[in-house]
LODREN-86226 format. One record per residue: residue number from 1; residue in three letters; x, y, z of N, C-alpha, C in turn. Coordinates in nm, 4 decimals, padded with zeros to 6 digits. Atoms other than C-alpha are relative to their C-alpha. Last residue first. Layout:
% LODREN-86226
NUM:ALA:X:Y:Z:X:Y:Z:X:Y:Z
...
% end
This chain:
% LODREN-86226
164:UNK:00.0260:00.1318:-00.1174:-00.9647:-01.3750:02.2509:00.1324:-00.0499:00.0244
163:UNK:-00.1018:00.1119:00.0193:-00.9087:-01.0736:01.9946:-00.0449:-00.1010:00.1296
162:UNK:-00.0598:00.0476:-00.1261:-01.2237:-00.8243:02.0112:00.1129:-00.1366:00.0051
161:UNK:-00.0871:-00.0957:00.0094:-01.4391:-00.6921:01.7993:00.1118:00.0077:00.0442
160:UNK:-00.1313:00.0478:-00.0797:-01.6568:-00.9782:01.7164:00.0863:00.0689:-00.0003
159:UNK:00.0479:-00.0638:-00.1242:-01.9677:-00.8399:01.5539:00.1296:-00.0238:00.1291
158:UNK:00.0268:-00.1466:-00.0354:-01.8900:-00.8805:01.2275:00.0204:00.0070:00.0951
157:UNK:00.1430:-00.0546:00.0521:-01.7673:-01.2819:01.2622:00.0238:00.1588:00.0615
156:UNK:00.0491:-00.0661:-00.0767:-01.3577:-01.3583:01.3102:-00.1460:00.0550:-00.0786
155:UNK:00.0505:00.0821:-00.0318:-01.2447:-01.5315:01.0028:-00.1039:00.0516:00.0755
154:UNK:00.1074:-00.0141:00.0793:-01.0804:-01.2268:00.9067:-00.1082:-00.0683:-00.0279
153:UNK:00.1517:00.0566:-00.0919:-00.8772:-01.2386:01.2015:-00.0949:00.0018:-00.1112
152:UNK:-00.0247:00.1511:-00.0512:-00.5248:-01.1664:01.0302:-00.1096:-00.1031:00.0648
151:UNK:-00.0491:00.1007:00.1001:-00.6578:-00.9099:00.8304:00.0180:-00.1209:00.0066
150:UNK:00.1131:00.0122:00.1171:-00.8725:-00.7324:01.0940:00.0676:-00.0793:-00.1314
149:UNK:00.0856:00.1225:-00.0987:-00.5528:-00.7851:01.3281:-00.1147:-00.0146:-00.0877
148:UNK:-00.0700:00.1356:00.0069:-00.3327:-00.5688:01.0924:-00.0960:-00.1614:00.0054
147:UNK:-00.0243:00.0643:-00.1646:-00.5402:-00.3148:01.0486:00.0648:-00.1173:-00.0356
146:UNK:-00.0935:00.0559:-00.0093:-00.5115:-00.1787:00.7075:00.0419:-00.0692:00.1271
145:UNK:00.0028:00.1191:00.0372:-00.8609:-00.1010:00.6690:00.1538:-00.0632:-00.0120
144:UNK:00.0073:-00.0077:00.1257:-00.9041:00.0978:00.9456:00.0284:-00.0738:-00.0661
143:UNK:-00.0580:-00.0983:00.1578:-00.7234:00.1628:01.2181:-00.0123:-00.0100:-00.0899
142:UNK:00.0036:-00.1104:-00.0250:-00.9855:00.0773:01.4770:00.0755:00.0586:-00.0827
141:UNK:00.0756:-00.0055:00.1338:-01.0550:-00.2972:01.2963:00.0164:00.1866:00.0249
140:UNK:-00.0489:00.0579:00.1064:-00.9714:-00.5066:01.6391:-00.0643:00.1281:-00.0963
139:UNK:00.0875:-00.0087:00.0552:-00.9906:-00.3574:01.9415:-00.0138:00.0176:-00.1027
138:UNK:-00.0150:00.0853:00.0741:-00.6941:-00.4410:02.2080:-00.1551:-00.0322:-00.0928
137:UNK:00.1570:00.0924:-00.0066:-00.7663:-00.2006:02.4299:-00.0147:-00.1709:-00.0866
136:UNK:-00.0207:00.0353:-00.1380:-00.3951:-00.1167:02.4434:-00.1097:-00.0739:00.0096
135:UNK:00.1063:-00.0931:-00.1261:-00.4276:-00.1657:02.0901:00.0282:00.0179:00.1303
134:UNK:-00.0767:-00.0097:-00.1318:-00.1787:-00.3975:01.9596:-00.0349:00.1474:00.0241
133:UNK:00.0166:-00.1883:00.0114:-00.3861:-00.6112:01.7584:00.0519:00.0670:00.1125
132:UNK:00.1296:-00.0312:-00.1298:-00.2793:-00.9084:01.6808:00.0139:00.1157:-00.0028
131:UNK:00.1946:-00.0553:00.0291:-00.1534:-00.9707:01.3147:-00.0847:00.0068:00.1011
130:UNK:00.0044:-00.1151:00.0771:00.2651:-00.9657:01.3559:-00.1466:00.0809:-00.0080
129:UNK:00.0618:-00.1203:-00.0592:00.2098:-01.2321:01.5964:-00.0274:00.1299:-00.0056
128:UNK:00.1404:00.0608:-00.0609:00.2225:-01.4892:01.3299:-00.0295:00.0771:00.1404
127:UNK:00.1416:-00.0514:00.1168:00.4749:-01.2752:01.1359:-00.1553:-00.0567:00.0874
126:UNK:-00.0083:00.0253:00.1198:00.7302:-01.2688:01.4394:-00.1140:-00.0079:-00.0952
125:UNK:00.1442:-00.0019:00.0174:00.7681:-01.0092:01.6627:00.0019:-00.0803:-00.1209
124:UNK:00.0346:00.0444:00.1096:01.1329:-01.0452:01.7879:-00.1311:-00.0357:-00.0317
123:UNK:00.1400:00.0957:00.0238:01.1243:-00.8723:02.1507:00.0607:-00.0638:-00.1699
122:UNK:-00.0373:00.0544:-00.1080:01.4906:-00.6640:02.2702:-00.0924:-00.1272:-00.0378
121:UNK:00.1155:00.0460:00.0078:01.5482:-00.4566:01.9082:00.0142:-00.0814:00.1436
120:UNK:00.0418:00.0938:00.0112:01.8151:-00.2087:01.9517:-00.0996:-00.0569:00.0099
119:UNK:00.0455:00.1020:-00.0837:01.7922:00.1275:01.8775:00.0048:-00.1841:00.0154
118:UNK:-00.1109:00.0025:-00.0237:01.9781:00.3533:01.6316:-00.0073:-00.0968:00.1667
117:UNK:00.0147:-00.1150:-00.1769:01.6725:00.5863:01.5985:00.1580:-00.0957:00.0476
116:UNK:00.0248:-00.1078:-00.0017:01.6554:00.4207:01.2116:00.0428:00.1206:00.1178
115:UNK:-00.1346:00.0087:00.1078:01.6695:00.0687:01.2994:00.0735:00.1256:00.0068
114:UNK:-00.0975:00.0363:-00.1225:01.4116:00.1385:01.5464:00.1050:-00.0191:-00.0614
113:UNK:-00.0271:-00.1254:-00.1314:01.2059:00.2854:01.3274:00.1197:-00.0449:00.0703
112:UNK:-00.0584:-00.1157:00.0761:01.2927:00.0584:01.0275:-00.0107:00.0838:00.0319
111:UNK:-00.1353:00.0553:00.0170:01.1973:-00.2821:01.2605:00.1466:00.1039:-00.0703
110:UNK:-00.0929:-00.0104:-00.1784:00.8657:-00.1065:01.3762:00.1688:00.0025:-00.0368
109:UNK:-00.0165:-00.1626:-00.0349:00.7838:-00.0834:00.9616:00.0503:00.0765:00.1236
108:UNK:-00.1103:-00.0242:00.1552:00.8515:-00.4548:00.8876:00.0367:00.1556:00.0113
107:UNK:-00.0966:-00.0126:-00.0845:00.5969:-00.5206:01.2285:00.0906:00.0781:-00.0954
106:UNK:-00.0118:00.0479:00.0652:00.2830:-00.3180:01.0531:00.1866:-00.0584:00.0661
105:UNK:-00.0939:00.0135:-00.1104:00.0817:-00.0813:01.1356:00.0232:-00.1170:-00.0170
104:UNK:00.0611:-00.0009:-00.1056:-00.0700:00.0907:00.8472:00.0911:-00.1018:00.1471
103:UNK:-00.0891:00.0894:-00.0317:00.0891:00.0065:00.5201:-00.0580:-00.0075:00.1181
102:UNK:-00.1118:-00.0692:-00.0218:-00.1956:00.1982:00.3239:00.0977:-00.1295:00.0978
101:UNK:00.0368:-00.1217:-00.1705:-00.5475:-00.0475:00.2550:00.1915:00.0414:-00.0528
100:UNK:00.0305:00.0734:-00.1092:-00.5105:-00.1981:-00.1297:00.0387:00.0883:00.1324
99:UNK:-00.0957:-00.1011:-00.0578:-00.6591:-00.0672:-00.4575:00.0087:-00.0713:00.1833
98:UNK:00.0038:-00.0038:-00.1139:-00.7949:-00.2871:-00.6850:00.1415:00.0834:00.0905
97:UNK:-00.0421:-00.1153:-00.0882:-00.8447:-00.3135:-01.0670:-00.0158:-00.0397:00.1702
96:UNK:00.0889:00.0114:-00.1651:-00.9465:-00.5658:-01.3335:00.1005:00.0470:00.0873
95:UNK:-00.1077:00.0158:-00.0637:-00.8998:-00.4291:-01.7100:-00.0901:-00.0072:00.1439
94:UNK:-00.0416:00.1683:00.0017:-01.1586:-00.5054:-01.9389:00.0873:-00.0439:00.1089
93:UNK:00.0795:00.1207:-00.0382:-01.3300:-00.1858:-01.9334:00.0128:-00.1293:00.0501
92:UNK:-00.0120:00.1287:00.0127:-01.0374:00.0265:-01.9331:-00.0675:-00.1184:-00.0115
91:UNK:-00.0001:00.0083:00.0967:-01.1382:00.3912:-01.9519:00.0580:-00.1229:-00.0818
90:UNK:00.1037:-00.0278:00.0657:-01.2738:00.3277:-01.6121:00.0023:00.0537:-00.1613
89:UNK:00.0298:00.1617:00.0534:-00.9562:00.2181:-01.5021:-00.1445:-00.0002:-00.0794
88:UNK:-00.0692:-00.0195:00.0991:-00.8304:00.6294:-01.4777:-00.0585:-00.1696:-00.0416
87:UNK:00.0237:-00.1030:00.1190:-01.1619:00.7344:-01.3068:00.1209:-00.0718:-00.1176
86:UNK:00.1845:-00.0339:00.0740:-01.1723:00.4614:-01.0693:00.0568:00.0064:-00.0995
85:UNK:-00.0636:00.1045:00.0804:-00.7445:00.5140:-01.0007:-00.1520:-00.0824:-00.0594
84:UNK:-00.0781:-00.0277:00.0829:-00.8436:00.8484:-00.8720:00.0395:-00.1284:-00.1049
83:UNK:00.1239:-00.0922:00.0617:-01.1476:00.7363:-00.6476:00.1201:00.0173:-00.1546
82:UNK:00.1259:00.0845:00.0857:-00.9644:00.5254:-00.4916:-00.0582:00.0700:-00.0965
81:UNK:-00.0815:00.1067:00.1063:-00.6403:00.7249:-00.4516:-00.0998:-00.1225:-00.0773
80:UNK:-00.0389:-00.0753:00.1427:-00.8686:01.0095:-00.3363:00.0826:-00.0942:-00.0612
79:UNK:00.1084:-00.0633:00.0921:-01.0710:00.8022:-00.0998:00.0765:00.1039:-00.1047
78:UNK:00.1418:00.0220:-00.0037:-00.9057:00.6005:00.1764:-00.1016:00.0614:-00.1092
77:UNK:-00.0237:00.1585:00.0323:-00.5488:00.6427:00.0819:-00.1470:-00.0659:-00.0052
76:UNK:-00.0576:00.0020:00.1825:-00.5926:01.0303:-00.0098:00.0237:-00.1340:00.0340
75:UNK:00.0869:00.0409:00.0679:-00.8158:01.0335:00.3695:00.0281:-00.0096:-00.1640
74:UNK:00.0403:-00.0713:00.0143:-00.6013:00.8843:00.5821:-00.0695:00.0127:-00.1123
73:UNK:00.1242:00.0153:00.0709:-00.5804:00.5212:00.6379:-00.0877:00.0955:-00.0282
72:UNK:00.1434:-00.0025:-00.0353:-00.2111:00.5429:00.7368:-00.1377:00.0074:-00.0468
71:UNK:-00.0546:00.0619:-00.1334:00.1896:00.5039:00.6343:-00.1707:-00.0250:00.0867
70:UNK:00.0353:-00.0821:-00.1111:00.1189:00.6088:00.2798:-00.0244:-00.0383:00.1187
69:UNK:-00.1175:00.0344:-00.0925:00.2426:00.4375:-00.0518:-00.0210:00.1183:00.1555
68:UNK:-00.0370:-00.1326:-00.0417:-00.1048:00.3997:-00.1609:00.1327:00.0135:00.0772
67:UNK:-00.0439:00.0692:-00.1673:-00.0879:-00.0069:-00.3261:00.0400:00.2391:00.0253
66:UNK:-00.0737:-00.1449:-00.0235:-00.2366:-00.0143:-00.6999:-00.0140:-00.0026:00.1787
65:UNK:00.0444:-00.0015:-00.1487:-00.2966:-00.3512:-00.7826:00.0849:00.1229:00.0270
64:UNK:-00.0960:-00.0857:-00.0614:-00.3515:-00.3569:-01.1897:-00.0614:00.0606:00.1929
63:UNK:00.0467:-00.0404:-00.1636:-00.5022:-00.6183:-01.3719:00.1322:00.0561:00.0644
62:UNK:00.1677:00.0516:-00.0265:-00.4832:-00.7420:-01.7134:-00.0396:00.0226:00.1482
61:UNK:00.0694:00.0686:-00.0765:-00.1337:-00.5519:-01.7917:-00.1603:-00.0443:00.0149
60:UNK:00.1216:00.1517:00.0195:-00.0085:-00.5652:-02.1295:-00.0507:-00.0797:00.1756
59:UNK:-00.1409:00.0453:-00.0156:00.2790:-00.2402:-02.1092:-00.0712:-00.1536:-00.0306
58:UNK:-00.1034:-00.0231:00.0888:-00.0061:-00.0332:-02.2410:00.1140:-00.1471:-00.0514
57:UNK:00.0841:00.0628:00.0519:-00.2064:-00.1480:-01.9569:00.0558:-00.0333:-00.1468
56:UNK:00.0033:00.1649:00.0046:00.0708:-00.0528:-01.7975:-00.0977:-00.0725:-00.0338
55:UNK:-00.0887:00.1090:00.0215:00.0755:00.2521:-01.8974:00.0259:-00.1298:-00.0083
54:UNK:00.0147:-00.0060:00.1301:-00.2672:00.3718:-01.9025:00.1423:-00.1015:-00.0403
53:UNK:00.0353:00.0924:00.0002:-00.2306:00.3332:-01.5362:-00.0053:-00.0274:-00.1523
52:UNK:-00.1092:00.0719:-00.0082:00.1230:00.5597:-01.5441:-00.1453:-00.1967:-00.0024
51:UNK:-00.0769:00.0590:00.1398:-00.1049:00.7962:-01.7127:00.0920:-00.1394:00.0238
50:UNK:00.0091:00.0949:00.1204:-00.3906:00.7754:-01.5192:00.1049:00.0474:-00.0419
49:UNK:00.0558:00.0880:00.0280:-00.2117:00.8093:-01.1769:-00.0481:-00.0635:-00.1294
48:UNK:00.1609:00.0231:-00.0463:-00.0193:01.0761:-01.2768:-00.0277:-00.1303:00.0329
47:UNK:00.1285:00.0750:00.1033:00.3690:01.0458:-01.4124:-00.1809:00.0281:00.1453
46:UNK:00.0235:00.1008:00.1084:00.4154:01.3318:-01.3021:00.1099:-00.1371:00.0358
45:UNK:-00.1130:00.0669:00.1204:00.4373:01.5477:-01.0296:-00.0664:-00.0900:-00.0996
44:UNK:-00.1202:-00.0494:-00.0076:00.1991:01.7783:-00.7911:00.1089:-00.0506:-00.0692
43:UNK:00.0244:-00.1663:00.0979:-00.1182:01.5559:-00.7877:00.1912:00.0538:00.0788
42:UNK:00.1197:-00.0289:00.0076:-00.1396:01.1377:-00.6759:-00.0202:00.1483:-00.0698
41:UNK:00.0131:-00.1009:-00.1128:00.2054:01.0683:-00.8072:-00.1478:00.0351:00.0191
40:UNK:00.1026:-00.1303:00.0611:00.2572:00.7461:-01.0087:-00.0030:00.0875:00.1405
39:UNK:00.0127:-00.0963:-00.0987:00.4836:00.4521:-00.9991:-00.1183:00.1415:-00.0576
38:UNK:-00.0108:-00.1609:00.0643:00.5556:00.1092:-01.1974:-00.0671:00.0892:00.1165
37:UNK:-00.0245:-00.1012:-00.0980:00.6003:-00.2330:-01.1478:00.0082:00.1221:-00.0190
36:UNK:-00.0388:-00.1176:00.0493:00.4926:-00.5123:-01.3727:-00.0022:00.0692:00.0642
35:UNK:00.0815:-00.1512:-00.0266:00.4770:-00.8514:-01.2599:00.0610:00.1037:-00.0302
34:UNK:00.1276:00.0072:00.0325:00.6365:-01.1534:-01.4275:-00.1102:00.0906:00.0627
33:UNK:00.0592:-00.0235:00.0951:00.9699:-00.9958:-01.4308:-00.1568:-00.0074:-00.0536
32:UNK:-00.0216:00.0172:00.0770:01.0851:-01.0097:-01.0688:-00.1478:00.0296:-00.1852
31:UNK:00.1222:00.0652:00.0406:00.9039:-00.9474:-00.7417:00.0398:-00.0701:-00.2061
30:UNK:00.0361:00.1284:-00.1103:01.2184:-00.8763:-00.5725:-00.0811:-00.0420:-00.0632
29:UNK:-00.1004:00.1238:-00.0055:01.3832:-00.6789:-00.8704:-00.0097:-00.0755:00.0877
28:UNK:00.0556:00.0470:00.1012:01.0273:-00.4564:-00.9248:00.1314:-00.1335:-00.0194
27:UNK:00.1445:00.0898:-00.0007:00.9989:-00.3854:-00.5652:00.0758:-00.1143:-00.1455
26:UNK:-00.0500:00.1347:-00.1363:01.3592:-00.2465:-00.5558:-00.1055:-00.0863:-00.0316
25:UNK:-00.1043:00.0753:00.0360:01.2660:-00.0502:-00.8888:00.0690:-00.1021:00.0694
24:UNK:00.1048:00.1604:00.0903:00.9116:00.0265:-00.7598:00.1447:-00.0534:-00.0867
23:UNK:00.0847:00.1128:-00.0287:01.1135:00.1809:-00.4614:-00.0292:-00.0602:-00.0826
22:UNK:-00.0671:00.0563:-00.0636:01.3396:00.4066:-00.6236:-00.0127:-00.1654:00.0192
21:UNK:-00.0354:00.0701:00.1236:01.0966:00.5395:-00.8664:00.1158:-00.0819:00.0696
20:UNK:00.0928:00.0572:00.0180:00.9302:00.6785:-00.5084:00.0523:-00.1115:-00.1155
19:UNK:00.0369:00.1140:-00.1104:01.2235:00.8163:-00.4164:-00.0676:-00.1153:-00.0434
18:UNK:-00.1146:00.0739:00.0256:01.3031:01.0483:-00.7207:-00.0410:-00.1421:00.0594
17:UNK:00.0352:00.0967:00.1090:00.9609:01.1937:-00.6220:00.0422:-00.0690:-00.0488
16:UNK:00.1460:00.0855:-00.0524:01.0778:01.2846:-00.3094:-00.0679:-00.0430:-00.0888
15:UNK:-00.0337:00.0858:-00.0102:01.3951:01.4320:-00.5001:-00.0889:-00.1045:00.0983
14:UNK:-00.0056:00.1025:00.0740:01.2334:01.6603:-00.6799:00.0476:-00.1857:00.0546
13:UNK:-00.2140:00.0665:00.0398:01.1125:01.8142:-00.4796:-00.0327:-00.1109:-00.0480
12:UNK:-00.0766:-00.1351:00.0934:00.7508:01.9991:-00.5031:00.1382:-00.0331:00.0132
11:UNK:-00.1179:-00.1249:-00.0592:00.6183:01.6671:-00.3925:00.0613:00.1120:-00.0693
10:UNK:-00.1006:-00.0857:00.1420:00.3668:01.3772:-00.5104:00.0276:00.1401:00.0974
9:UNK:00.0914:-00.1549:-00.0122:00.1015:01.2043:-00.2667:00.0779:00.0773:-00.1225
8:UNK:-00.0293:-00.0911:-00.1582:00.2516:00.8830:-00.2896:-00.0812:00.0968:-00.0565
7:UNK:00.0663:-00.1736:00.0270:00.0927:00.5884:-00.5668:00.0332:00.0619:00.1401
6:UNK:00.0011:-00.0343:-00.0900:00.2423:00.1925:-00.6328:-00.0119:00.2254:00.0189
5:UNK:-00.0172:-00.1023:00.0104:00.0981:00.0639:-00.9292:-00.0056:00.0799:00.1794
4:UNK:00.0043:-00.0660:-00.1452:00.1744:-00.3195:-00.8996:00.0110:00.1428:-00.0136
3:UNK:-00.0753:-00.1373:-00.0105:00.1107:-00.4435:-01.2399:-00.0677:00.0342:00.1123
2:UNK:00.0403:-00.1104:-00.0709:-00.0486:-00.8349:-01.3337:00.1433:00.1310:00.0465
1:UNK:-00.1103:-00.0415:-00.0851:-00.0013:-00.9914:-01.6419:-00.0544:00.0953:00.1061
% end
């Protein structure tokens, strides 16, 4: 079974942590039963990373995709959530692990600004243009590993930086 361990930073309110259990409960009624959904705080609340990974290993997962709930490729999405969810799979041998880039830019996230500000939408971006890169420069791979365009281009050789 696989388990989506989705991980924020963790908050001295309570109710920013509330949040979070929010989400993997929406998640966990779109993605239904055959994945396991669960939450963790990087430091400042509980559940922890390892405990909530322990959990679901617990719960009978064989692989757990832990997703940083964090809008960019700073550095607790880039290296303390890795590093953190390491340490807790590493008392798992068996279990197979991966941690995936932050949401990073992303149309789904435009659509809940603008929502949000009370804006209408004028363009419809749909998924297949969702993955260019909208750089001014237009230079693929600059935000990191959640770039859109680096996902959608992955074809694209190293050295090719550049949408055509």
């Amino acid at each position: 079974m696989r388990a989506i361990l989705i991980i924020d930073h963790g908050s001295v309110r309570a109710e920013a942590n509330h949040m979070l259990s929010c989400v993997a409960n929406l998640l966990q009624s779109m993605v239904g039963d055959a994945v396991l959904v669960r939450f963790a705080h990087m430091e400042l609340a509980e559940p922890s990373i390892e405990q909530t990974f322990a959990a679901c290993v617990e719960a009978g997962a064989t692989e757990v995709i832990a997703f940083p709930y964090m809008l960019s490729p700073g550095k607790h999405s880039t290296r303390d959530i890795p590093r953190l969810v390491s340490e807790a799979a590493a008392k798992f041998p068996g279990i197979l692990f991966r941690v995936t880039p932050a949401f990073g830019v992303n149309r789904q996230l435009a659509e809940v600004i603008a929502e949000r500000a009370g804006v209408e939408l004028i363009t419809n971006v749909s998924d297949d243009v969702g993955g260019r890169c909208w750089d001014a420069a237009q230079c693929i791979g600059t935000c990191g590993p959640a770039c859109a365009a680096t996902i959608a281009n992955a074809e694209l050789s190293p050295s090719d930086n550049r949408l055509s």
